[in-house]
N, C-alpha and C positions, 0 to 999 in steps of 0.2 A: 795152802802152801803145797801140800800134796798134789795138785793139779796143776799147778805152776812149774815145779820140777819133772811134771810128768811132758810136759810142753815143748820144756828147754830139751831133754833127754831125745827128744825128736828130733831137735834141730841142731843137737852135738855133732852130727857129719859133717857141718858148715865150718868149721874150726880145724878140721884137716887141710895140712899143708896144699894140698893138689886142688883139694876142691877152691879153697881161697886164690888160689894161683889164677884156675880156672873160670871158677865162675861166672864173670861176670860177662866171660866170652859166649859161654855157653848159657844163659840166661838169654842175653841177645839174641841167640841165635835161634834158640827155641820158642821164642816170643815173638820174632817176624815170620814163624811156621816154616821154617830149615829143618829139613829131615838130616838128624843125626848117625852118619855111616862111620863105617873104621878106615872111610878114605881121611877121615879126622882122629885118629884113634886118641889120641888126650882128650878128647870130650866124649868120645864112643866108652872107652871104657871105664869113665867117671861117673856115667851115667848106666853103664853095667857093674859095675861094682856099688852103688848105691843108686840100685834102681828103687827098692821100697821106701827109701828115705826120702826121695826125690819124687814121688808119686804122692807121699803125703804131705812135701813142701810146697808141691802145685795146684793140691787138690785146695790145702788149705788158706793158702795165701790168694789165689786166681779163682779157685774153680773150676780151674782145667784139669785132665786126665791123661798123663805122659802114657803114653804107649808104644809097645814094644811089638813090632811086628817083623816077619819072616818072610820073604818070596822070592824064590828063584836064587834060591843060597845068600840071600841078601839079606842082614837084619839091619832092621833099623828104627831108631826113635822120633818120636814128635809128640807135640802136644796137639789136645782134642778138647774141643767141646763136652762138657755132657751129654747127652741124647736131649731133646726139646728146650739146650740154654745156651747161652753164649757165655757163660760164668763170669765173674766180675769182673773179667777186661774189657777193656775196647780199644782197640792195638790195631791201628787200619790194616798192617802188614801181614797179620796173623792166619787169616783166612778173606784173600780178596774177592771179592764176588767178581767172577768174568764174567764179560758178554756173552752173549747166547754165541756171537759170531766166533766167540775168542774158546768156548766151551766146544766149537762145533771144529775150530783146532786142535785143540785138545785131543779129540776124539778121533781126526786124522794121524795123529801122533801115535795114538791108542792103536790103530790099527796096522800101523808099520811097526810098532814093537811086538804085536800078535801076531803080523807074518814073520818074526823071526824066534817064534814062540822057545821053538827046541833048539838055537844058535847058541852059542855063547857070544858072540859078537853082535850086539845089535846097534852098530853105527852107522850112519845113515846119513845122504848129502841131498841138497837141495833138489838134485835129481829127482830122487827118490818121492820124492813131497808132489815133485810138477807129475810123473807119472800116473801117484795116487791119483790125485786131480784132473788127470786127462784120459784116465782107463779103469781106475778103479769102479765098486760096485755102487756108489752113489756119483759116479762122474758129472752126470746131469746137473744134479740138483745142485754138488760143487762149483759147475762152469758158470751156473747160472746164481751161484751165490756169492763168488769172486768176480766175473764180468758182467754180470748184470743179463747176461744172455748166453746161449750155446751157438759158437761159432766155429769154424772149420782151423782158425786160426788167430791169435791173440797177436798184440805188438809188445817189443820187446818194454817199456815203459809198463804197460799193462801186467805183465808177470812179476817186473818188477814190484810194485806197488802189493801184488800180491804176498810176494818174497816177505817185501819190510812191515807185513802182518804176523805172517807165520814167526818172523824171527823178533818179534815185540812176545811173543806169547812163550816162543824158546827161551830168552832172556830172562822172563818172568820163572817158569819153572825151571831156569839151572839158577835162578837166586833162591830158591826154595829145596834145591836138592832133586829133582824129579829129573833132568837129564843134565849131562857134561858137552858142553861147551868145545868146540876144540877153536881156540882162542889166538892160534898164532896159523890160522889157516885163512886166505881172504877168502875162500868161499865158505858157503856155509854148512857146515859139517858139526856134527853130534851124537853124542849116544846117549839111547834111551836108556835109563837106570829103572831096577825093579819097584821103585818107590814110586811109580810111576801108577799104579797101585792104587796108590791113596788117592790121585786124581780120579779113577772111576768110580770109587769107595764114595768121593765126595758127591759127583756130578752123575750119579748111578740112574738117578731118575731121568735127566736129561738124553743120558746114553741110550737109556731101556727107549724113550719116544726120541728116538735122531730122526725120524722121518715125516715127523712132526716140526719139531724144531729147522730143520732142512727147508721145510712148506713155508714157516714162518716168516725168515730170513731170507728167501731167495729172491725176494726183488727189494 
């Protein structure tokens, strides 16, 4: 009996007005792997105000580990793995495995948010991306991983098709919280958010050998 009330007593936050209100919005959203900002604050501060309850309602029920993390004046939540498991879910949404191609996006992303390390604005337009790509310090290995070869000059179809890569991969991380979308603009235009973070966090090994993975991928 004793342990049975001890149980319930854990999961007494659940019965709060806000949270019931909430939840099942924020359940969703933490279970497709959406990083939780206060650009949401009714789910940011539900889950700041019952972060320990909320820590042992994931741990216990999934086996997941809600985490609370800080970058670049940014905090924000998500759920995690435990170190060598995948805890009792299997949620395709949760954590998608990229392609190495779609990883080595990523990773170009990674590096226009790092040139504007000490900016407060790090919004960014397709320009920006073709540049990387045509000057940057892996340009080569780029031209030749997007066109199949390095050439003095691409056709406008060709950039294209590169474009509607890059922006399958943007799409993917502004449904997860990792950049904003600017949505009523026909070009393609974004900003990278500090939760951006957790994608190096995850793909840290891949990043550390890009020059590797670059060799792999290039034809």
């Amino acid at each position: 009996m004793e342990n049975n009330s001890a149980e319930q007593s854990k999961y007494d936050f659940l019965t709060d007005n806000l949270v019931q209100r909430y939840f099942a919005e924020l359940n969703i959203e933490l279970l497709k792997g959406v990083h939780i900002r206060s650009a949401t604050p009714y789910l940011f501060n539900l889950l700041d105000e019952y972060q320990n309850e909320f820590e042992g309602f994931y741990k216990d029920l999934y086996g997941l580990k809600l985490e609370k993390r800080t970058h670049d004046t940014c905090t924000y939540f998500y759920l995690a793995f435990p170190e060598g498991s995948k805890g009792r879910l299997s949620y395709p949404g949760l954590y998608k495995e990229l392609e190495d191609r779609q990883v080595i996006i990523g990773f170009v992303l990674c590096e226009l948010y790092i040139s504007k390390y000490f900016y407060a604005d790090k919004k960014f337009h397709w320009d920006d991306i073709r540049y990387e790509i045509e000057h940057g310090e892996n340009k080569d290995a780029y031209l030749r991983l997007f066109f199949k070869e390095s050439r003095a000059e691409y056709t406008p179809d060709e950039w294209k098709t590169t474009k509607d890569k890059f922006e399958t991969v943007i799409n993917f991380f502004g449904r997860i919280g990792l950049i904003e979308k600017e949505l009523e603009s026909d070009e393609l235009q974004f900003t990278i958010l500090p939760t951006i973070h957790r994608f190096i966090e995850m793909y840290n090994d891949e990043i550390q050998h890009i020059d590797e993975l670059l060799k792999e991928n290039k034809s």
